[in-house]
C-alpha positions in Angstrom: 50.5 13.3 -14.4 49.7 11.1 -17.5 46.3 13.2 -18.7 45.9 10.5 -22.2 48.3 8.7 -24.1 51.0 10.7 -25.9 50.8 13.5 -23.0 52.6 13.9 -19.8 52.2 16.5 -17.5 53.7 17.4 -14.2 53.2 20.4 -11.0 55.0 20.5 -8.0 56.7 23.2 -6.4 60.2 23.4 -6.7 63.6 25.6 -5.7 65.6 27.2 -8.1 68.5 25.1 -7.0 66.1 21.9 -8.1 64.8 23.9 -11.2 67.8 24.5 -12.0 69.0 20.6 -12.4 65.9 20.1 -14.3 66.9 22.3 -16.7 70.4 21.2 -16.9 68.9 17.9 -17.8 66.7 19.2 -20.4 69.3 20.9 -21.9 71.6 17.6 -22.5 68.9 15.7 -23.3 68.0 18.1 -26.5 72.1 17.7 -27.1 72.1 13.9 -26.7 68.3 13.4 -28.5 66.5 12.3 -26.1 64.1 13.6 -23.7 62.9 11.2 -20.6 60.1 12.5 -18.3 58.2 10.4 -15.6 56.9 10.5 -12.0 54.6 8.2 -10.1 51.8 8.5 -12.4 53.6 7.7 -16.0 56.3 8.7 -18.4 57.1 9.8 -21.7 60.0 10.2 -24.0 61.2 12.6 -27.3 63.6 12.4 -29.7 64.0 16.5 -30.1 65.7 16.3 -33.6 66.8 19.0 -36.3 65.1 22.8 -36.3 63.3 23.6 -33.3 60.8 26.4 -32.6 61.7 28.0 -29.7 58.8 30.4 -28.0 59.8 32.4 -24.9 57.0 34.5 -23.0 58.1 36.6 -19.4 55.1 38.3 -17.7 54.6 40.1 -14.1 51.7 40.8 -14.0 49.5 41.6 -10.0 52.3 40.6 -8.2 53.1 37.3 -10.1 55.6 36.6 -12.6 55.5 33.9 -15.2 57.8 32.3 -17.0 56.6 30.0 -20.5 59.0 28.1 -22.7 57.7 25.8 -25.1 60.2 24.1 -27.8 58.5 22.3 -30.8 59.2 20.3 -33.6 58.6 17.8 -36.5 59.0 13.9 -35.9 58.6 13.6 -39.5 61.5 15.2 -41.3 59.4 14.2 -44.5 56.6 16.2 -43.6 58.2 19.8 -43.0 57.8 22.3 -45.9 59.8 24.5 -46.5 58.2 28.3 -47.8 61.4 28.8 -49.2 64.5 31.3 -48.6 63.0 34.4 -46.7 62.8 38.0 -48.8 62.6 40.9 -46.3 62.5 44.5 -48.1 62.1 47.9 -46.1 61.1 51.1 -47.1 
């Protein structure tokens, strides 16, 4: 479902085997650089490039269990700044 320009969403309910091609296709189109989404009501595509945040959340919670993955980046490589090299120091 196109919601506004720059945004496509989409619910239906699926089967893991179907679920599971989905994510076989996500996964080589991050590989190949190129993401293409689309049903009936629109379509959009990204160009998932360079460092990615990744952001996994697992819940079950009243009988339900969720499952959230949300992968993010920069289309601007000029843009990203970088804090630096990390220091971590314990105790």
């Amino acid at each position: 479902m196109m919601e506004r320009k720059g945004r496509f969403r989409h619910q239906s309910l699926q089967d893991r085997k179907s679920i599971q091609k989905m994510l076989d296709a996500v996964k080589r189109g991050i590989a190949k650089g190129e993401l293409q989404f689309g049903d009936d009501t629109g379509d959009i595509t990204l160009e998932p490039n360079g460092l990615m945040n990744l952001r996994v959340t697992a819940t079950v919670e009243d009988g339900q269990s969720r499952l959230d993955l949300r992968i993010t980046w920069s289309n601007d490589s000029h843009d990203r700044k970088d804090s630096g090299k990390l220091k971590v120091k314990g105790g």
